[in-house]
VOFI-831577 format. One line per 4 residues: number of its first residue (from 1); for each residue y, z, x of C-alpha. Coordinates in nm, 2 decimals. Layout:
N
NUM) Y,Z,X | ...
***
This chain:
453
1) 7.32,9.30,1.08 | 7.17,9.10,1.34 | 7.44,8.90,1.56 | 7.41,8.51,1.45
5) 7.70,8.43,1.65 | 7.56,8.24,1.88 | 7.24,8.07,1.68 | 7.45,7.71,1.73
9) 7.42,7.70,2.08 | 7.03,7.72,2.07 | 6.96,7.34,2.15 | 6.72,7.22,1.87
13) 6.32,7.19,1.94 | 6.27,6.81,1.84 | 5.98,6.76,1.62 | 5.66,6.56,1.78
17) 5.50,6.38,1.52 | 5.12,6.25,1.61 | 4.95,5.94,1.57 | 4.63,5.82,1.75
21) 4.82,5.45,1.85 | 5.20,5.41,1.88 | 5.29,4.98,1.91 | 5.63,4.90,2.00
25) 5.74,4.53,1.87 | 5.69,4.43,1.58 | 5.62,4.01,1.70 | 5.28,3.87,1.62
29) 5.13,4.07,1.86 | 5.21,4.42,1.74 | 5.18,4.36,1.41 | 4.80,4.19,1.45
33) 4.67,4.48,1.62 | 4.89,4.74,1.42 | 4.67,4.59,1.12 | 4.33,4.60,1.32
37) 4.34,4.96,1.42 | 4.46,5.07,1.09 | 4.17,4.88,0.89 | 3.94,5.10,1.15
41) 4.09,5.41,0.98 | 4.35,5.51,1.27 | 4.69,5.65,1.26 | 4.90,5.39,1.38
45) 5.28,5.40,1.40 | 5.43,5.08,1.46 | 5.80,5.03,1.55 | 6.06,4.73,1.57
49) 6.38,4.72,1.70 | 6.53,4.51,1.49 | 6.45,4.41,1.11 | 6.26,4.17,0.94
53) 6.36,3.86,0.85 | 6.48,3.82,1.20 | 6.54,3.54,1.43 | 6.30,3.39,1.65
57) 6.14,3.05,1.82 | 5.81,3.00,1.90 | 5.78,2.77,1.58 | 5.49,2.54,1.65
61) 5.11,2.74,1.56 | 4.78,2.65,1.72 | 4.47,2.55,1.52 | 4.27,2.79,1.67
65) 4.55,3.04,1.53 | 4.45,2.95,1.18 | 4.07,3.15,1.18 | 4.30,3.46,1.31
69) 4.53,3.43,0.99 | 4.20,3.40,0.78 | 4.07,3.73,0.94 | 4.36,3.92,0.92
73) 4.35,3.82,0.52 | 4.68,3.61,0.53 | 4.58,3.22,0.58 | 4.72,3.13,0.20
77) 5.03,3.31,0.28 | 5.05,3.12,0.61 | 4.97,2.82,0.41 | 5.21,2.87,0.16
81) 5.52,2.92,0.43 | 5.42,2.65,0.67 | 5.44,2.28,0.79 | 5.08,2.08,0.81
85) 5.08,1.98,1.14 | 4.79,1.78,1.27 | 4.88,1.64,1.60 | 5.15,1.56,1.86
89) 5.34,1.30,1.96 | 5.45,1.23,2.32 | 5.78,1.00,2.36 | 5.85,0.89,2.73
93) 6.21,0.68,2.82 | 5.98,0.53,3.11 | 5.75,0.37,2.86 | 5.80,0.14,2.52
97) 5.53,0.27,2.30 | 5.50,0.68,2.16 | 5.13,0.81,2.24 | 5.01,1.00,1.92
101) 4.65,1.22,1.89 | 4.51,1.44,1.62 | 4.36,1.78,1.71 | 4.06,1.60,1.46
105) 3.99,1.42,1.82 | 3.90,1.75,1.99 | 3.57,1.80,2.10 | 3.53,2.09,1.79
109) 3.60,1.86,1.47 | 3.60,2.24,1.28 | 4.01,2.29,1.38 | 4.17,1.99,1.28
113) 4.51,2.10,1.17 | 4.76,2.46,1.20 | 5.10,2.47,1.09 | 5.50,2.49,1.23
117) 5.67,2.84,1.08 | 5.96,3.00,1.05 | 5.92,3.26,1.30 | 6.16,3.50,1.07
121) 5.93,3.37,0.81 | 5.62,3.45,0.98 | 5.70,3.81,1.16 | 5.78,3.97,0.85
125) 5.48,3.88,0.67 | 5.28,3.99,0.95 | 5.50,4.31,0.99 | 5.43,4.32,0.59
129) 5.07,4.30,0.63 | 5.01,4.58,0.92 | 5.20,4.84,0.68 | 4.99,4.74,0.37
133) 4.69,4.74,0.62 | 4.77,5.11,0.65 | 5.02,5.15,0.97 | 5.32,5.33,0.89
137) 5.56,5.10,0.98 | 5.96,5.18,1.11 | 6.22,4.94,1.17 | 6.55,4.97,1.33
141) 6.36,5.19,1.59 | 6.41,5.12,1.93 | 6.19,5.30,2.16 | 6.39,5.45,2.50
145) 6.14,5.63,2.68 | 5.74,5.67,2.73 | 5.57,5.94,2.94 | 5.21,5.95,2.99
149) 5.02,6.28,3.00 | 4.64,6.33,3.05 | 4.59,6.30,2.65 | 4.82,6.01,2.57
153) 5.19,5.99,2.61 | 5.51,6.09,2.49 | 5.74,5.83,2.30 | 6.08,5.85,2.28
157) 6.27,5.65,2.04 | 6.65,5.64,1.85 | 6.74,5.52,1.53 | 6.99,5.30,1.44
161) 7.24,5.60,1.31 | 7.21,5.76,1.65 | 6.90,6.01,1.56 | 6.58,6.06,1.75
165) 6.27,6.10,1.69 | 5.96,6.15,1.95 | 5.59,6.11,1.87 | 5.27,6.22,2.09
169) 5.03,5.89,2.10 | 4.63,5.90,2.22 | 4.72,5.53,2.32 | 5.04,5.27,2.37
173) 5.07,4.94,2.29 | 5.32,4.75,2.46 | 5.38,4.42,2.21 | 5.77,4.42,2.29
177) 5.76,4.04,2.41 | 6.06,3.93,2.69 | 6.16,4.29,2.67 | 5.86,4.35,2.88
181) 5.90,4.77,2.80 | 5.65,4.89,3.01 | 5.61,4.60,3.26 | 6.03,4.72,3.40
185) 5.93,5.06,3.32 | 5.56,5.02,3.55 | 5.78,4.78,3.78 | 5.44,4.57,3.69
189) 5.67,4.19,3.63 | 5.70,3.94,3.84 | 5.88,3.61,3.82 | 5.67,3.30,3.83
193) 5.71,3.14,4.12 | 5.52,2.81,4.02 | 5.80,2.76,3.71 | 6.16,2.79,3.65
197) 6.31,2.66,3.37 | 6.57,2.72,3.07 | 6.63,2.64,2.70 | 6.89,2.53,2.48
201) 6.79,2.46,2.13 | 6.95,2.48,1.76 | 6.81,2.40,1.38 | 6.92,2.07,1.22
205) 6.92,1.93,0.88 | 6.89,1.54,0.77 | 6.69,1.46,1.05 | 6.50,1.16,1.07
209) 6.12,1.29,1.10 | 5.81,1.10,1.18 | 5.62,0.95,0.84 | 5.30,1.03,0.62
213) 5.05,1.26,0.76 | 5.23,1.27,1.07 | 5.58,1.42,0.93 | 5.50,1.80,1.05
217) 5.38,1.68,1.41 | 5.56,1.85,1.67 | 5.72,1.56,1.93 | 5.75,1.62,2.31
221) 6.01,1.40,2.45 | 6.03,1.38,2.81 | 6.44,1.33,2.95 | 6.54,1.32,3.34
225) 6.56,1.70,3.36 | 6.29,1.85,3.17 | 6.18,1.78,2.78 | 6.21,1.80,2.43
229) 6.06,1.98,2.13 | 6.11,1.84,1.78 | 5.94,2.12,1.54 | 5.94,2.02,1.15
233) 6.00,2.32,0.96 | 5.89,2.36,0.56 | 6.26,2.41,0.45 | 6.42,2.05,0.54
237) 6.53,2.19,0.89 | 6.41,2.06,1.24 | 6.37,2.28,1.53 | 6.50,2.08,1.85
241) 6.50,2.24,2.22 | 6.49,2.12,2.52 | 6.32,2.31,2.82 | 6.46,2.18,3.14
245) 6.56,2.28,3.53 | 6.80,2.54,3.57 | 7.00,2.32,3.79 | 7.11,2.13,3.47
249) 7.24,2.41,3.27 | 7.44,2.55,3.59 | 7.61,2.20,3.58 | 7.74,2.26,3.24
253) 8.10,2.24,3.22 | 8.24,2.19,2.86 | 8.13,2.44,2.56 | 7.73,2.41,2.47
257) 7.71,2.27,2.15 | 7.85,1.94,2.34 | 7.62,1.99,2.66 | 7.36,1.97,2.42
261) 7.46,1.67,2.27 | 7.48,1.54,2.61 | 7.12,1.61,2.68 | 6.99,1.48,2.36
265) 7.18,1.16,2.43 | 6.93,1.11,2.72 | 6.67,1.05,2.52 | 6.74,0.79,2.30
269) 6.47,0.79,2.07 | 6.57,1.18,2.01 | 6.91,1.10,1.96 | 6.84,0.84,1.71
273) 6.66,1.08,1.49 | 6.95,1.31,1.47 | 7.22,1.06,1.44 | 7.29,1.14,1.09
277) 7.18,1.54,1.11 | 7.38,1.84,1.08 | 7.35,2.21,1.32 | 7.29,2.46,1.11
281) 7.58,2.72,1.15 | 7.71,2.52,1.43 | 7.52,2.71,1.60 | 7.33,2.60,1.97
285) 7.16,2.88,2.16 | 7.04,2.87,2.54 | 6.78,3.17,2.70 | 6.69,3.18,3.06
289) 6.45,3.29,3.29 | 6.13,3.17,3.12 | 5.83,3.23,3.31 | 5.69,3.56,3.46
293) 5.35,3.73,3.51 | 5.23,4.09,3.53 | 5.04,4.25,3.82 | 4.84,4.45,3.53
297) 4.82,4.48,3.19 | 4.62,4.78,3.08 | 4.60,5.14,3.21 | 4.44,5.45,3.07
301) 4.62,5.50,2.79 | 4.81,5.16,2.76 | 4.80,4.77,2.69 | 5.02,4.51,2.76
305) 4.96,4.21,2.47 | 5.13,3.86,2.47 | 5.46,3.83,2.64 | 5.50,4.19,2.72
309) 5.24,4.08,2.98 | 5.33,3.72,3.13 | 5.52,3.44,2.97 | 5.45,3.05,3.00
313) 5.64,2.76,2.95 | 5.60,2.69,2.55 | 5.54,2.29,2.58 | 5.17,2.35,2.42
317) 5.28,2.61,2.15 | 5.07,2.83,2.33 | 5.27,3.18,2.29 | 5.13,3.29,1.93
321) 4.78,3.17,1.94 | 4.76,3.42,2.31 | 4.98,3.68,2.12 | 4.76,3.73,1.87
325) 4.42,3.68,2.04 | 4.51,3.97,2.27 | 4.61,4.18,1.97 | 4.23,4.09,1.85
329) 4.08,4.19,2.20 | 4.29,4.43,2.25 | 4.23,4.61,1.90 | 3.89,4.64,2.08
333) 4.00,4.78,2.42 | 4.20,5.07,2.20 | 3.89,5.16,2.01 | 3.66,5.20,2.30
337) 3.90,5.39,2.50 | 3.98,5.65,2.21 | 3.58,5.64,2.08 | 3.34,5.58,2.40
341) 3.57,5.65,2.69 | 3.28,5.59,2.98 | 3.29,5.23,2.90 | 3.66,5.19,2.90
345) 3.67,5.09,3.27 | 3.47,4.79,3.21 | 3.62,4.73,2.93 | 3.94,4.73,3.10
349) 3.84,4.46,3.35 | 3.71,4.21,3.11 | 4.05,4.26,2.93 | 4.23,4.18,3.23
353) 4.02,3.88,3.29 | 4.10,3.71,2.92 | 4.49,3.77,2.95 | 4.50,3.56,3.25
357) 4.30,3.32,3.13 | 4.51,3.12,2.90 | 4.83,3.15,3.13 | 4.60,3.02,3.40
361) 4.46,2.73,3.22 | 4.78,2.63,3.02 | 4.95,2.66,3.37 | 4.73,2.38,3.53
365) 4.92,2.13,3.30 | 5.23,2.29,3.26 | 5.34,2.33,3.63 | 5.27,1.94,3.63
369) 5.40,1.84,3.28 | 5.67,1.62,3.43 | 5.46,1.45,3.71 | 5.47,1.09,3.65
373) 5.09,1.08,3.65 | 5.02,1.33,3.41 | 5.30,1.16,3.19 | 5.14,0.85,3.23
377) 4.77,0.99,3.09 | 4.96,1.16,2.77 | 5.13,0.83,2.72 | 4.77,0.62,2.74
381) 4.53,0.88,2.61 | 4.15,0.79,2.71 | 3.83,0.92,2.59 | 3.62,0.80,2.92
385) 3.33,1.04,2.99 | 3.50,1.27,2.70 | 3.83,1.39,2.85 | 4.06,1.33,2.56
389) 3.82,1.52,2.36 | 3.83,1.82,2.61 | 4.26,1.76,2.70 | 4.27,1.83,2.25
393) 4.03,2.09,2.26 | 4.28,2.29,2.53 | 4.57,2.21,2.31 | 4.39,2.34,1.98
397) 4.34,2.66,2.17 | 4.02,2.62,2.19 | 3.98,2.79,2.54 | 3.78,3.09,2.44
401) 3.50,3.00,2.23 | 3.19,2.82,2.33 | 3.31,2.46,2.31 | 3.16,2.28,2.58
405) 3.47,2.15,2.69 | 3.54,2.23,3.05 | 3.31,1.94,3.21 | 3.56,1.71,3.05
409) 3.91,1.90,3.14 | 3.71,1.86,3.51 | 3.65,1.53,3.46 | 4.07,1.51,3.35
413) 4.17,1.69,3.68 | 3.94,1.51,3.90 | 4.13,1.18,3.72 | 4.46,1.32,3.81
417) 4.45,1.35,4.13 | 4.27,1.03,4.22 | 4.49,0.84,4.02 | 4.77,1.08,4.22
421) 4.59,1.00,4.56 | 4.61,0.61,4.45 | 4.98,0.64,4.35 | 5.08,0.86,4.70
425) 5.43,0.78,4.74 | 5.52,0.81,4.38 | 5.26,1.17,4.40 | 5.50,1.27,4.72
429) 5.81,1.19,4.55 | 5.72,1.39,4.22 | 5.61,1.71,4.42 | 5.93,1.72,4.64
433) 6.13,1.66,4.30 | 5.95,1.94,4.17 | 5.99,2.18,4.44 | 6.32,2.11,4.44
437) 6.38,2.14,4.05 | 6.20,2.50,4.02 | 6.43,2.69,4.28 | 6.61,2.97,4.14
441) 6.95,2.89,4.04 | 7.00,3.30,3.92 | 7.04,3.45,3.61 | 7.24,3.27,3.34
445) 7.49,3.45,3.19 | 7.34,3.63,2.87 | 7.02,3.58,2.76 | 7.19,3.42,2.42
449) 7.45,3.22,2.39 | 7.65,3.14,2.09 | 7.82,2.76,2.08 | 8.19,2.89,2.22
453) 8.31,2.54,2.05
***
């Protein structure tokens, strides 16, 4: 008989499974392009490290997300989950009126409305849709390890019972948001240096909301240390955050459901909204460490989409609508590089150019949000020589089509700083206070915090 004694010492060969596209994160991102590639007939695997419903913000949508939802085949469902939203307010303590415009006012009359989500909501029914799409779909999976080779890569991922399991890919996706996989593991993230800011946020019921056709607007408040959001959701609850300087939330000292009360209180039209509303679970959350960019976001055999690739300050709702437009461009980039690899380089290149292109141009305003003069012209909104048109057209996300718009958000800039130059002291005095607010304070502890009251 041969000797078996020692079979159980023979480490075990792990299976490799194949697929032509492996996606890690299953966000908007990952699952848009997880549905693209698999309607083109490709194996795609696409994994997510938690499961579905699961939480997330990021509540407000874009109008020009709403023709992405109708090519992916899941606007009615969208529909059917979300909150009509059709414009913004702006609410200032400096000034006694609220400023309201209507995406209708954009310079493209075609986008007039999108929606506020659920995020949980939202995810899974994209998640849903890649795996009826075609992509075979895992959650629970969290991916530890990828190793590129000269014919794809190597991924290495564990389950949630401790098991492992590896696939060989033709191509990576990196759609893992803030977890940024491959920008730590490339070393390819850098923080923002223009921004610095942190969040604290909860859900609320019996909140007082805005009337008529303007009850699913989202509000931006402005307070002394940052702003607001005030997202309607479809279910009764209110999403309310506010983004502000890391120097505030260093000076908390009592537990943060009452530091957030605090901060609400400084804006008094806020606070009069919610002054009959309940927290849902008692729960208030804070996240830190907002804003970064990559040095790169594609290689060979790998993408960066969304946030896995740079991250903005959400004030214009921006992070889906860029999410998924990447995953779109970026189905693209994948099916050049597997099918006509001589024209992946330029491909490459022009992929590189549209990622930072919406960072760059939501950045402009962003990075000046809380100047005083760029307050002022949200609070009086004008339409001379067009600008309001082309200031709605950037907040529609309408920044990579042909709208003729950039003459007008020219115009807007040219306004800004001659209105700045006019107003130099009060210019001087907002730049200092800026420099001053965006220094880096360190990390807070945890990325969330549960109220500890």
């Amino acid at each position: 008989m041969p000797d078996t004694s020692t079979a159980s010492a023979i480490p075990e060969v792990p299976t490799i499974e194949g697929c032509d596209v492996f996606v890690i994160g299953g966000g908007p991102a990952g699952s848009t392009i997880a549905a693209l590639l698999a309607q083109q007939g490709r194996d795609v695997v696409l994994v997510e490290k938690e499961h579905h419903p699961r939480f997330h913000i990021g509540e407000s949508l874009l109008p020009a997300n709403v023709d992405l939802f109708r090519r992916l085949g899941v606007h009615d469902q969208v529909d059917a989950i979300g909150m009509k939203k059709w414009g913004i307010e702006f609410v200032s303590i400096e000034h006694a009126h609220r400023s309201y415009v209507e995406f209708a006012d954009a310079w493209d009359k075609t986008m007039p409305s999108a929606w506020q989500v659920r995020r949980s909501e939202l995810d899974e029914l994209l998640f849903r849709n890649a795996a009826t799409r075609g992509a075979r779909t895992l959650e629970g999976c969290k991916v530890r390890d990828v190793q590129f080779d000269d014919s794809g890569a190597i991924v290495q991922a564990q389950l949630e019972d401790g098991s492992r399991r590896t696939w060989h890919a033709r191509f990576v996706v990196d759609a893992s948001g803030r977890d940024t996989f491959l920008g730590n593991k490339l070393k390819s993230k850098e923080k923002n240096p223009e921004h610095n800011s942190t969040a604290l946020f909860g859900h609320f019921r019996k909140v007082r909301r805005l009337e008529g056709k303007r009850e699913g607007n989202i509000s931006i408040c402005w307070f002394p240390h940052g702003w607001f959001w005030f997202i309607p959701l479809a279910d009764g609850t209110t999403s309310v955050g506010a983004v502000c300087w890391p120097y505030y939330l260093k000076q908390r000292e009592k537990p943060l459901k009452d530091f957030f009360f605090d901060t609400i209180a400084m804006c008094p039209e806020l606070a009069d909204r919610l002054k009959a509303a309940e927290l849902v679970d008692d729960a208030v959350h804070a996240t830190g460490n907002f804003s970064y960019n990559g040095t790169h976001c594609t290689g060979d055999r790998y993408l960066m989409l969304g946030d896995a690739f740079a991250f903005i300050d959400p004030m214009f709702s921006s992070g889906v609508y860029l999410a998924m437009h990447s995953a779109f461009d970026g189905a693209d980039l994948v099916a050049t590089a597997l099918d006509r690899p001589a024209e992946h380089a330029k491909a490459r290149r022009e992929f590189e150019q549209m990622m930072r292109k919406g960072p760059r141009e939501y950045s402009w305003f962003i990075y000046r949000a809380t100047n005083p003069t760029i307050r002022d012209m949200f609070m009086h909104p004008n339409n001379f020589m067009r600008v309001k048109e082309a200031l709605m057209s950037l907040l529609a996300g309408d920044i990579y089509g042909s709208t003729p718009m950039w003459g007008g958000l020219r115009r807007f800039k040219m306004l800004y700083y001659a209105i700045s130059w006019a107003n130099a002291k009060r210019t001087w005095r907002g730049w200092r206070r800026h420099k001053e607010n965006i220094r880096d304070m360190g990390k807070l502890q945890g990325e969330t915090i549960q109220n500890e009251g």
